[in-house]
N, CA, C and O atoms as a printed pandas DataFrame, in Angstrom:
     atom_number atom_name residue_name chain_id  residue_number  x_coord  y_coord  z_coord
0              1         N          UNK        A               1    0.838   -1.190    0.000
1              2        CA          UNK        A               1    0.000    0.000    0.000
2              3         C          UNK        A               1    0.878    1.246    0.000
3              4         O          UNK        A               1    1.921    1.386    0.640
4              5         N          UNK        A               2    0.333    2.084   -0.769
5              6        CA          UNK        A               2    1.409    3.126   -1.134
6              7         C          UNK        A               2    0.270    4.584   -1.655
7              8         O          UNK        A               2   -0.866    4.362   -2.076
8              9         N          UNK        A               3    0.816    5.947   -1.527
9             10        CA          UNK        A               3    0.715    6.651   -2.166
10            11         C          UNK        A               3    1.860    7.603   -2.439
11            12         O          UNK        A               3    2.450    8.296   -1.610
12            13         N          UNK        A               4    2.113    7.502   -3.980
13            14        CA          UNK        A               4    3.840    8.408   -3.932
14            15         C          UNK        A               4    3.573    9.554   -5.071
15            16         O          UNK        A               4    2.723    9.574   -5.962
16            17         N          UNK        A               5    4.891   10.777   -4.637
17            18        CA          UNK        A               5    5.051   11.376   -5.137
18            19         C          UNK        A               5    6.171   11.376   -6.414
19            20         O          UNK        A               5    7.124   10.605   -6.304
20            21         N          UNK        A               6    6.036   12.515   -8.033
21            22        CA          UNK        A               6    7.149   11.928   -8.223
22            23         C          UNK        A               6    8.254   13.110   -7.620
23            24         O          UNK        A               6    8.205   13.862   -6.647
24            25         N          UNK        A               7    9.336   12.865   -8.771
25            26        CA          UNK        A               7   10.034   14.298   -8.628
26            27         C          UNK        A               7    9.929   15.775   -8.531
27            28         O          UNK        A               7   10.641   16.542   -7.883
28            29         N          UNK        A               8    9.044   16.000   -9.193
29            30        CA          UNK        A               8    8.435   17.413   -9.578
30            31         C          UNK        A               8    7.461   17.812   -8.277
31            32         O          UNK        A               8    7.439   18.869   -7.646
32            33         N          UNK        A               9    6.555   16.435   -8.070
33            34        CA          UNK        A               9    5.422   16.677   -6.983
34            35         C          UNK        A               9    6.470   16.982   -5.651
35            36         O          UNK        A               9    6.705   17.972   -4.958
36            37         N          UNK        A              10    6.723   16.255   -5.673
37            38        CA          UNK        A              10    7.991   16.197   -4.080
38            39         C          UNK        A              10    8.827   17.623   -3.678
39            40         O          UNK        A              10    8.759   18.183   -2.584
40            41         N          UNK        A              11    9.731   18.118   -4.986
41            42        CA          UNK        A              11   10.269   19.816   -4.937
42            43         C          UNK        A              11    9.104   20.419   -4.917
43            44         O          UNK        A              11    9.276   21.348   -4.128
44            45         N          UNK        A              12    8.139   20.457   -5.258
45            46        CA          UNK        A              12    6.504   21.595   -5.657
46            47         C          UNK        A              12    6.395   21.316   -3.725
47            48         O          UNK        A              12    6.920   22.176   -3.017
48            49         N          UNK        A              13    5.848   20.362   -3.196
49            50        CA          UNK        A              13    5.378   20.239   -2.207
50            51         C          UNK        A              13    6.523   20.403   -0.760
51            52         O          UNK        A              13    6.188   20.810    0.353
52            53         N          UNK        A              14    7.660   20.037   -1.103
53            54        CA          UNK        A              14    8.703   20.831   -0.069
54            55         C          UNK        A              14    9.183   22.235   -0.154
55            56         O          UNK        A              14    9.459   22.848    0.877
56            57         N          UNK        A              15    9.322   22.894   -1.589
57            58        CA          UNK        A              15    8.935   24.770   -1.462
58            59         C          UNK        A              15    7.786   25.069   -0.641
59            60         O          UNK        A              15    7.839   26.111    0.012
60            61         N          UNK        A              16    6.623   24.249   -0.545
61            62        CA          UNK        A              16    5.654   25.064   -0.578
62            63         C          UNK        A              16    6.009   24.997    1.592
63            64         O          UNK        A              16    6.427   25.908    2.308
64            65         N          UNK        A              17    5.668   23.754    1.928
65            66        CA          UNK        A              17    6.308   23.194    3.166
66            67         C          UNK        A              17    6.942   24.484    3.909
67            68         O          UNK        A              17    6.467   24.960    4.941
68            69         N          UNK        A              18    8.393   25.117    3.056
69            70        CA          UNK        A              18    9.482   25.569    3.508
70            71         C          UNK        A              18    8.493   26.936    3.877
71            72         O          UNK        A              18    8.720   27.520    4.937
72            73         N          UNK        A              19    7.765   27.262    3.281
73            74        CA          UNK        A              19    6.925   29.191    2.879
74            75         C          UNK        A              19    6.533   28.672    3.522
75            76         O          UNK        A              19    7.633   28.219    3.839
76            77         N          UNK        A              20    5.404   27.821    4.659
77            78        CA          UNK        A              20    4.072   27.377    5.361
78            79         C          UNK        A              20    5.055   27.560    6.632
79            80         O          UNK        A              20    4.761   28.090    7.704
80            81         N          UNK        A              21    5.854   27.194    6.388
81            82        CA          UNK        A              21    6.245   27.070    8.587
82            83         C          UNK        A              21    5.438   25.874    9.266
83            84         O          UNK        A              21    6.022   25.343   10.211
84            85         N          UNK        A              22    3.998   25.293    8.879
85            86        CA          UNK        A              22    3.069   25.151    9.647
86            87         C          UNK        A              22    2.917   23.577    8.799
87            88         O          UNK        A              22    2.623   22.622    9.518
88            89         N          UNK        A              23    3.034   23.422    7.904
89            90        CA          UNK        A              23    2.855   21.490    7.590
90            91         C          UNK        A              23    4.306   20.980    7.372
91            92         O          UNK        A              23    5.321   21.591    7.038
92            93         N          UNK        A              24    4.066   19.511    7.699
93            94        CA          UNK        A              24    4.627   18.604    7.929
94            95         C          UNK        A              24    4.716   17.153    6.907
95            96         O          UNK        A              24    5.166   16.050    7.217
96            97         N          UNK        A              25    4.266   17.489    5.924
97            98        CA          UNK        A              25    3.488   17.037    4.636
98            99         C          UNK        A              25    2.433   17.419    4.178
99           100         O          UNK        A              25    1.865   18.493    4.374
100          101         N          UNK        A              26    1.917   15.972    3.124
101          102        CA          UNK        A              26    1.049   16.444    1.909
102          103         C          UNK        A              26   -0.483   16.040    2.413
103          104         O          UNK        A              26   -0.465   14.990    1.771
104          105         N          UNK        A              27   -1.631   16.019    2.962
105          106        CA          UNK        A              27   -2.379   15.383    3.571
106          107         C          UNK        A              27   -3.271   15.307    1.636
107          108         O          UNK        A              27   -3.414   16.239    0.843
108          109         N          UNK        A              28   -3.711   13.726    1.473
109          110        CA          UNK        A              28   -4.489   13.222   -0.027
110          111         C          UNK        A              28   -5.727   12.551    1.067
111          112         O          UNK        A              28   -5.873   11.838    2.060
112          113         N          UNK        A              29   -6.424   13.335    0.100
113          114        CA          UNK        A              29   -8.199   12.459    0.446
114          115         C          UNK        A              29   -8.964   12.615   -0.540
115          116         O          UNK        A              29   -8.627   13.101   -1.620
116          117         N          UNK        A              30  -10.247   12.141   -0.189
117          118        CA          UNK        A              30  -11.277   12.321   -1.640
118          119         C          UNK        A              30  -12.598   12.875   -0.832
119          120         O          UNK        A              30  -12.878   12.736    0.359
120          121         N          UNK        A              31  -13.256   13.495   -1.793
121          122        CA          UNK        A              31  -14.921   13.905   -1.139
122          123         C          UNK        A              31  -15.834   13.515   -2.129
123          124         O          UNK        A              31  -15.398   13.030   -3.173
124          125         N          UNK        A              32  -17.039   13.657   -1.951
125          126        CA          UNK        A              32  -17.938   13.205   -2.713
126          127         C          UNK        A              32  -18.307   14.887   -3.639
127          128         O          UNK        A              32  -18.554   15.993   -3.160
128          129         N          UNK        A              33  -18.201   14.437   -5.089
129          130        CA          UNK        A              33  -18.791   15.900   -5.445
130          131         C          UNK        A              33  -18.553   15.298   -6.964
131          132         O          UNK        A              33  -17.909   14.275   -7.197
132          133         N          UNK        A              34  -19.224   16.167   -7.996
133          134        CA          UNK        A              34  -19.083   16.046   -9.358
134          135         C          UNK        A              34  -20.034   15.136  -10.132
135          136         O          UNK        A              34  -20.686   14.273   -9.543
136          137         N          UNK        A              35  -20.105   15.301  -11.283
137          138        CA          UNK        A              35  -20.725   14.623  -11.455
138          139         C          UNK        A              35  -20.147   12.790  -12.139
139          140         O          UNK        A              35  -20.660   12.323  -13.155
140          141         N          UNK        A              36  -19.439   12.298  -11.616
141          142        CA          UNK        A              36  -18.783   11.084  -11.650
142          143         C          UNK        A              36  -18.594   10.543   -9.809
143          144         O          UNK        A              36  -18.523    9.360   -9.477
144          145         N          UNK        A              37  -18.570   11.113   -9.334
145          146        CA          UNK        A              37  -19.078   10.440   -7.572
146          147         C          UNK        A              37  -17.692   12.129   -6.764
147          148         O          UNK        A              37  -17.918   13.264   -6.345
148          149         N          UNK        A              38  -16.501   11.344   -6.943
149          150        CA          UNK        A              38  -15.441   11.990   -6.132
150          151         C          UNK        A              38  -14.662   13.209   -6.670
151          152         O          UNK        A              38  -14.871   13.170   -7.883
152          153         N          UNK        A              39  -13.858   14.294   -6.399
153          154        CA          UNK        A              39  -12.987   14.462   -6.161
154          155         C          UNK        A              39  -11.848   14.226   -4.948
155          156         O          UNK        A              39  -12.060   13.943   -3.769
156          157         N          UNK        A              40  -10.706   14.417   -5.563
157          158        CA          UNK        A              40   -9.512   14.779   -4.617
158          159         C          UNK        A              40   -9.163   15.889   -3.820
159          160         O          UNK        A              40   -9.181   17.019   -4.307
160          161         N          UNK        A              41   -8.894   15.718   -2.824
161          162        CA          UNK        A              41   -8.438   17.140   -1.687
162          163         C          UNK        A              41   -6.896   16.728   -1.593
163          164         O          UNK        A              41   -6.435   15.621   -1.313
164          165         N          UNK        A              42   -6.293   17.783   -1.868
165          166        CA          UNK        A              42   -4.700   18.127   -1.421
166          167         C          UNK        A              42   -4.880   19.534   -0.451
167          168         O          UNK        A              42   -5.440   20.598   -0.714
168          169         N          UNK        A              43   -4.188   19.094    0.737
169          170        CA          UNK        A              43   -3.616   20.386    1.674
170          171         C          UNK        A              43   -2.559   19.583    2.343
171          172         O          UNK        A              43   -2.224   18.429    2.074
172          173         N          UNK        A              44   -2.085   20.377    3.260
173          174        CA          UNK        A              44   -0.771   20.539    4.383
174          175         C          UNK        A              44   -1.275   19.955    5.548
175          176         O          UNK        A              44   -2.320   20.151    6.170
176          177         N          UNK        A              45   -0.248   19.134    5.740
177          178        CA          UNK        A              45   -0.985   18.323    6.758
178          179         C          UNK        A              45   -0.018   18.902    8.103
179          180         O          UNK        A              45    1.211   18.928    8.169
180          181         N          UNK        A              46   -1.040   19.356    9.147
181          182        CA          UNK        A              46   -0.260   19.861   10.401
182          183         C          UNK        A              46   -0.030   19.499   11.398
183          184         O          UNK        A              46    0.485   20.177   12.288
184          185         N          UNK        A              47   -0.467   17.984   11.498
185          186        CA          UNK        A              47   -0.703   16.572   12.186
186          187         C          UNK        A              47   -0.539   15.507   11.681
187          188         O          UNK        A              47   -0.418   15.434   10.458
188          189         N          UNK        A              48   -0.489   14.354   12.504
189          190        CA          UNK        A              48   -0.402   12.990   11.992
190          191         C          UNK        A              48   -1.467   12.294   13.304
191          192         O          UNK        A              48   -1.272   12.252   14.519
192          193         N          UNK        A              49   -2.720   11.759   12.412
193          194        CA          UNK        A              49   -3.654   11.790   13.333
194          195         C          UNK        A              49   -3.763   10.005   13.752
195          196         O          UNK        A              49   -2.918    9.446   13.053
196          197         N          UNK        A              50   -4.476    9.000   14.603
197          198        CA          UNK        A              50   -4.520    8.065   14.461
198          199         C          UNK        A              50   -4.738    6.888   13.349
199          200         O          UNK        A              50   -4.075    5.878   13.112
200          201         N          UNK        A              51   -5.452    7.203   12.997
201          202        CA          UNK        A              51   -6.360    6.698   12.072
202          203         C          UNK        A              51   -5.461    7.607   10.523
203          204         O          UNK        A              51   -6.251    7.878    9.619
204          205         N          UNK        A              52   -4.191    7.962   10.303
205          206        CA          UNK        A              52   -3.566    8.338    8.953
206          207         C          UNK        A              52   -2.545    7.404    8.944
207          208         O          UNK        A              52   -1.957    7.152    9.996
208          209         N          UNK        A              53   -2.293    6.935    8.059
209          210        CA          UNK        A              53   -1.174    6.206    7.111
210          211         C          UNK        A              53   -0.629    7.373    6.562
211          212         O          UNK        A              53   -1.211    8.364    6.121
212          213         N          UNK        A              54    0.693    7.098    6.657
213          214        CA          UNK        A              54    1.921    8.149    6.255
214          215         C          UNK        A              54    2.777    6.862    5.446
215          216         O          UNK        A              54    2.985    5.689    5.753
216          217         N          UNK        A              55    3.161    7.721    4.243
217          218        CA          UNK        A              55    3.915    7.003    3.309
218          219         C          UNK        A              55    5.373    8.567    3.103
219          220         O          UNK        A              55    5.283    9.771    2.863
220          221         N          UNK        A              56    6.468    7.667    3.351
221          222        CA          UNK        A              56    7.473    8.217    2.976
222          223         C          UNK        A              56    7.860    8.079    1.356
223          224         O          UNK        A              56    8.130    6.998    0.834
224          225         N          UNK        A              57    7.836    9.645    0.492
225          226        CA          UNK        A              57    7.967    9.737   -0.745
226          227         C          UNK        A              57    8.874   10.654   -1.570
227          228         O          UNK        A              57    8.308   11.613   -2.095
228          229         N          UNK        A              58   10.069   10.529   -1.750
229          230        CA          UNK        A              58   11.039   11.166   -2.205
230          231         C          UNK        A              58   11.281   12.351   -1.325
231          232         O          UNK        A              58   11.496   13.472   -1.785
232          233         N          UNK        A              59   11.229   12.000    0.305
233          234        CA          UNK        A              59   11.402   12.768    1.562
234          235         C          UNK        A              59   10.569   13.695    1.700
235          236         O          UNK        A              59   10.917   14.772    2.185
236          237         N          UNK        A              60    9.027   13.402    1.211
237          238        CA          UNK        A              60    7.418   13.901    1.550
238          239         C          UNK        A              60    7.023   13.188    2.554
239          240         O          UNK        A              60    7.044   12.160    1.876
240          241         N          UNK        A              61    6.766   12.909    3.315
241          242        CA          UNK        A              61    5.503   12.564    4.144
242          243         C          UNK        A              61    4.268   12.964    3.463
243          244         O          UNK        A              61    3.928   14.145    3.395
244          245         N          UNK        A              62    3.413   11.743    2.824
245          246        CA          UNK        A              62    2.128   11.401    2.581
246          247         C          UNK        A              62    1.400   10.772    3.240
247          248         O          UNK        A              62    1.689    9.671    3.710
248          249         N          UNK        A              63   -0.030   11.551    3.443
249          250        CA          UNK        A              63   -0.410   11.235    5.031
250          251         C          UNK        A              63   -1.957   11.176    4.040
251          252         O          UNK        A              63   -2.415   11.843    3.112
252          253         N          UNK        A              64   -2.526    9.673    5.049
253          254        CA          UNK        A              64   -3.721    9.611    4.017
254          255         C          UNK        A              64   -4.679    8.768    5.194
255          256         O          UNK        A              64   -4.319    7.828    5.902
256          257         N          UNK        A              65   -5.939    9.403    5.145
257          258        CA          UNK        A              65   -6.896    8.705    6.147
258          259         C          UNK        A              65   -7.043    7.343    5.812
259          260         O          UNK        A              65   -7.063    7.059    4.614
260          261         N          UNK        A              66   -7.155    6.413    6.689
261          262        CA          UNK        A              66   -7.477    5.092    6.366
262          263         C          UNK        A              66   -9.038    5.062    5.617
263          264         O          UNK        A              66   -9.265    3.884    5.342
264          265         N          UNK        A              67  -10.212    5.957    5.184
265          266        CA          UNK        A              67  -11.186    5.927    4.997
266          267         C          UNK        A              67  -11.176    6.485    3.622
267          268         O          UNK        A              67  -12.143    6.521    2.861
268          269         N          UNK        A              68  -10.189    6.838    3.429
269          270        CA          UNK        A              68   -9.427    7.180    1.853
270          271         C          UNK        A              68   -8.332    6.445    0.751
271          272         O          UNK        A              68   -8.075    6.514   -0.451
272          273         N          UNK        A              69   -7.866    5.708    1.940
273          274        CA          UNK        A              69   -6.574    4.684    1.687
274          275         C          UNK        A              69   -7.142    3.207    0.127
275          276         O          UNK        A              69   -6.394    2.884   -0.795
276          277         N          UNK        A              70   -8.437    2.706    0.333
277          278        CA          UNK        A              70   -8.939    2.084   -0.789
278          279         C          UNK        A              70   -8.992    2.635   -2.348
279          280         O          UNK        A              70   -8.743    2.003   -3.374
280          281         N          UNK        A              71   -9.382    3.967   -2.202
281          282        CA          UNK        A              71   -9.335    4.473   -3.469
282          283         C          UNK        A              71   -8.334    5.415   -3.747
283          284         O          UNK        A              71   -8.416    6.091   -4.773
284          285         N          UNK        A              72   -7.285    5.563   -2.871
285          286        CA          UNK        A              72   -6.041    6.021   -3.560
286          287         C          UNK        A              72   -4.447    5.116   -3.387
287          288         O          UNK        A              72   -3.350    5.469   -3.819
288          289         N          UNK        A              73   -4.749    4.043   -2.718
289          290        CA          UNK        A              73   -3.518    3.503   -2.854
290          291         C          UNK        A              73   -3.110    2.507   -4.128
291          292         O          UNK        A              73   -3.837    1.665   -4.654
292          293         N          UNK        A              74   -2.118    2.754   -4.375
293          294        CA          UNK        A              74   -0.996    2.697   -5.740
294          295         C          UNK        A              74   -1.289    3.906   -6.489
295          296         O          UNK        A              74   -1.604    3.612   -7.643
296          297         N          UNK        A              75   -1.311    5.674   -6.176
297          298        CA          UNK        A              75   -1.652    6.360   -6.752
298          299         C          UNK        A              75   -0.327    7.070   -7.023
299          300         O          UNK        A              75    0.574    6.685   -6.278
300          301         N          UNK        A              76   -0.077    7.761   -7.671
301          302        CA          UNK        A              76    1.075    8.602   -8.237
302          303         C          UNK        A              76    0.701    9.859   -8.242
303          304         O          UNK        A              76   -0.351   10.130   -8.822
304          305         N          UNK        A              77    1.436   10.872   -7.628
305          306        CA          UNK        A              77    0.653   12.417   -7.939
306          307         C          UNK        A              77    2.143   13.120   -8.225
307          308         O          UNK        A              77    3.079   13.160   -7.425
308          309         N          UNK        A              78    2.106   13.735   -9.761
309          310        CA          UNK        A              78    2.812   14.372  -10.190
310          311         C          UNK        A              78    2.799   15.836  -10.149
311          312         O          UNK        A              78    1.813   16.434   -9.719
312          313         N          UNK        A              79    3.971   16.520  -10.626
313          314        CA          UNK        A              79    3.312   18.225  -10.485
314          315         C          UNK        A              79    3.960   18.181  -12.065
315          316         O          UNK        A              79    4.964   17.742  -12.626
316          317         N          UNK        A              80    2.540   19.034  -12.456
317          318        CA          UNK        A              80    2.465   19.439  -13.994
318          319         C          UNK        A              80    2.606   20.708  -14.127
319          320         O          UNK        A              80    1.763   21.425  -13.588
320          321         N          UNK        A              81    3.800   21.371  -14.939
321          322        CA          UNK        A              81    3.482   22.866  -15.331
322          323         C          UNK        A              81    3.904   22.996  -16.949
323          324         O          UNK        A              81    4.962   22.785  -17.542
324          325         N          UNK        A              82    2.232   23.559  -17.499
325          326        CA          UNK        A              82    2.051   23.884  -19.134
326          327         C          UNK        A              82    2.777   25.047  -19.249
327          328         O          UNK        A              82    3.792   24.787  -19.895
328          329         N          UNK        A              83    2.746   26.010  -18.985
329          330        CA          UNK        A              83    2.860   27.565  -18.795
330          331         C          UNK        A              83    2.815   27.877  -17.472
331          332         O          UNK        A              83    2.700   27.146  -16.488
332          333         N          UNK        A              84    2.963   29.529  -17.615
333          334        CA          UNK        A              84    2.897   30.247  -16.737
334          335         C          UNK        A              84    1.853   30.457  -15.880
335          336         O          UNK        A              84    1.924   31.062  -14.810
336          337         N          UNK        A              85    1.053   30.040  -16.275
337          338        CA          UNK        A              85   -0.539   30.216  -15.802
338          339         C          UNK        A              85   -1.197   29.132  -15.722
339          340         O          UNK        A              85   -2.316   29.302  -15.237
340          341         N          UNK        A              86   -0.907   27.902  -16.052
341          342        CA          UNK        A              86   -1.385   26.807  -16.026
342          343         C          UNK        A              86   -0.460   25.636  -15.613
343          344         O          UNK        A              86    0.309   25.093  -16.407
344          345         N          UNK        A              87   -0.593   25.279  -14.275
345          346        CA          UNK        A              87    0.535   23.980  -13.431
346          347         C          UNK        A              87   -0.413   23.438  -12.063
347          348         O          UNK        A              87   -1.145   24.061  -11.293
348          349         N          UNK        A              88   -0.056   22.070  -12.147
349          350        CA          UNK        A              88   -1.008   21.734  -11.077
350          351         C          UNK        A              88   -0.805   20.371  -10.610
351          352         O          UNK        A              88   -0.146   19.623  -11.332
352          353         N          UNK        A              89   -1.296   19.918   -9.459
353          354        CA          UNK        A              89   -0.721   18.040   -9.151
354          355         C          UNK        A              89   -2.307   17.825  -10.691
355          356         O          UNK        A              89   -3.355   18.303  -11.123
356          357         N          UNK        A              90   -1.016   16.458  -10.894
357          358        CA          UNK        A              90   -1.495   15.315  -12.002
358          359         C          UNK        A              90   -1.823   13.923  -11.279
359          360         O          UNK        A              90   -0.740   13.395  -11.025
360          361         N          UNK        A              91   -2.756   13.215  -10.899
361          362        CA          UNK        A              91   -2.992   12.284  -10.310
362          363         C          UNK        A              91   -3.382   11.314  -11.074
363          364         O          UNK        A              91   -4.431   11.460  -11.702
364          365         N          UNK        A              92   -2.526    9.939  -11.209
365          366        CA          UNK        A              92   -2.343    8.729  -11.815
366          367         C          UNK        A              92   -2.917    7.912  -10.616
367          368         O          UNK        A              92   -2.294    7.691   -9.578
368          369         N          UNK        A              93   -4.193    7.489  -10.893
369          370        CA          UNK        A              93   -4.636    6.535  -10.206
370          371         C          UNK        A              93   -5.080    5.662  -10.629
371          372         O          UNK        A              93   -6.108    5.860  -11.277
372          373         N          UNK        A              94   -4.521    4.079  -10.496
373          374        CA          UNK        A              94   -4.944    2.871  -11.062
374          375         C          UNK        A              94   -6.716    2.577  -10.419
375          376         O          UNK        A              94   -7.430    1.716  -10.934
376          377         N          UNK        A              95   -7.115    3.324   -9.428
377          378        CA          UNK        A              95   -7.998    2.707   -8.958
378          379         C          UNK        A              95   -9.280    3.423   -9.767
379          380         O          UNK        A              95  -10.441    3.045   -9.607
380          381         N          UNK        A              96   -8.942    4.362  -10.536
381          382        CA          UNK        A              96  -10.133    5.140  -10.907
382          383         C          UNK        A              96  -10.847    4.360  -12.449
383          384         O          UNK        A              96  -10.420    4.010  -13.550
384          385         N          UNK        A              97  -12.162    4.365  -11.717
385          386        CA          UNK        A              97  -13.080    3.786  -13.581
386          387         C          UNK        A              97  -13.815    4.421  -13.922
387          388         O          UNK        A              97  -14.579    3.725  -14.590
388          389         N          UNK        A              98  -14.160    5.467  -13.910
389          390        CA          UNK        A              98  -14.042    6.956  -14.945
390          391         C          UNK        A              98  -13.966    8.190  -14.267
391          392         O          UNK        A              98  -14.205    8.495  -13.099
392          393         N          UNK        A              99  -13.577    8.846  -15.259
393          394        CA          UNK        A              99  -13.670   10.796  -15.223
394          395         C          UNK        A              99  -14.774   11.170  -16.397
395          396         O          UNK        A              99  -15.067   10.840  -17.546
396          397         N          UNK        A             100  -15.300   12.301  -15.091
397          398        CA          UNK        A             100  -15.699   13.156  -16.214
398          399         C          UNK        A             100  -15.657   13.910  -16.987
399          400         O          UNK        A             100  -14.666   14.563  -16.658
400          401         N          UNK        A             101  -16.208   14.523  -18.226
401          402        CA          UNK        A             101  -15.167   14.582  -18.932
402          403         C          UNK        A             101  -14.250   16.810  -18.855
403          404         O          UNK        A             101  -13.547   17.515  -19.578
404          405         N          UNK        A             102  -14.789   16.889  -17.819
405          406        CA          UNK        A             102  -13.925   18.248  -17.498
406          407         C          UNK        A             102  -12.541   17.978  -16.757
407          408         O          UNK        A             102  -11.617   18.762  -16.537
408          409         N          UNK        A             103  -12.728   16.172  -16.332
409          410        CA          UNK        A             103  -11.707   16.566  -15.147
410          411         C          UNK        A             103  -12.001   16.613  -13.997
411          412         O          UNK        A             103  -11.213   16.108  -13.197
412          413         N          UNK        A             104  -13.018   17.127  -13.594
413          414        CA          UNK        A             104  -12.740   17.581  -11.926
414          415         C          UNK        A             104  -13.427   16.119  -11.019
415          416         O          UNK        A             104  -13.220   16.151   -9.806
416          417         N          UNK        A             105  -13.929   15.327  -11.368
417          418        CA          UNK        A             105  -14.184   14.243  -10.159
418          419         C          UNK        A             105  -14.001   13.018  -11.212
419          420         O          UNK        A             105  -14.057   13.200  -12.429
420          421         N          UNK        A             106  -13.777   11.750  -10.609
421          422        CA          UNK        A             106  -13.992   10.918  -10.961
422          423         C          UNK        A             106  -14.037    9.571  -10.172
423          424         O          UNK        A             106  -13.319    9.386   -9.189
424          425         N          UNK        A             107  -15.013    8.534  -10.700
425          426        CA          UNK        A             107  -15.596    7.572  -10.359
426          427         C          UNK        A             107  -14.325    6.095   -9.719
427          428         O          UNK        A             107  -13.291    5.864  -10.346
428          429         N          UNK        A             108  -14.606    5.523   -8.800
429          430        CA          UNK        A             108  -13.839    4.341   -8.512
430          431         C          UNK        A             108  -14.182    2.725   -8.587
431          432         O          UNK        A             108  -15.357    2.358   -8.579
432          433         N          UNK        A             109  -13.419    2.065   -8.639
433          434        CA          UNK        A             109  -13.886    0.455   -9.077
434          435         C          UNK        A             109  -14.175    0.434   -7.678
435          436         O          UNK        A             109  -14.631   -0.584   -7.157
């Protein structure tokens, strides 16, 4: 069981770390919204709570609720930048069986 970062995600998310003062990693979850069931939540995680699985990832701490852990583990979250104006985490998840088609949520096996 795993959730990792790659290279790009890992420098993106330890700059950001270094400016915060205040997290300690990447906290990954999902909510219900969209029209395909889920999206993903990325923030700063300022704790490590009972009930989180922490995965060490190119010296990230990825911290993921066990109530989230089914539909994102073996996930990959990359950081993508098109331009100047357009960069963002890229999330490779084997567990997902569809998106819709904007992008913003998608469905799990």
């Amino acid at each position: 069981m795993a959730v990792n970062l790659t290279e790009n995600a890992a420098s993106h998310v330890k700059a950001m770390l270094e400016k915060s003062d205040s997290g300690i990693g990447l906290r990954v979850a999902t909510r219900k919204s969209g029209c395909t069931g889920y999206a993903y939540e990325v923030d700063y995680a300022s704790s490590i709570e009972e009930d989180d699985h922490v995965f060490e990832s190119n010296d990230v701490k990825v911290i993921v609720k066990d109530e989230h852990l089914s539909f994102l583990d073996g996930m990959v979250i990359d950081f993508v930048k098109q331009n100047m104006l357009n960069e963002g985490f890229d999330f490779i998840n084997p567990n997902v069986q569809d998106e819709c088609g904007c992008g913003e949520s998608v469905s799990f096996k």
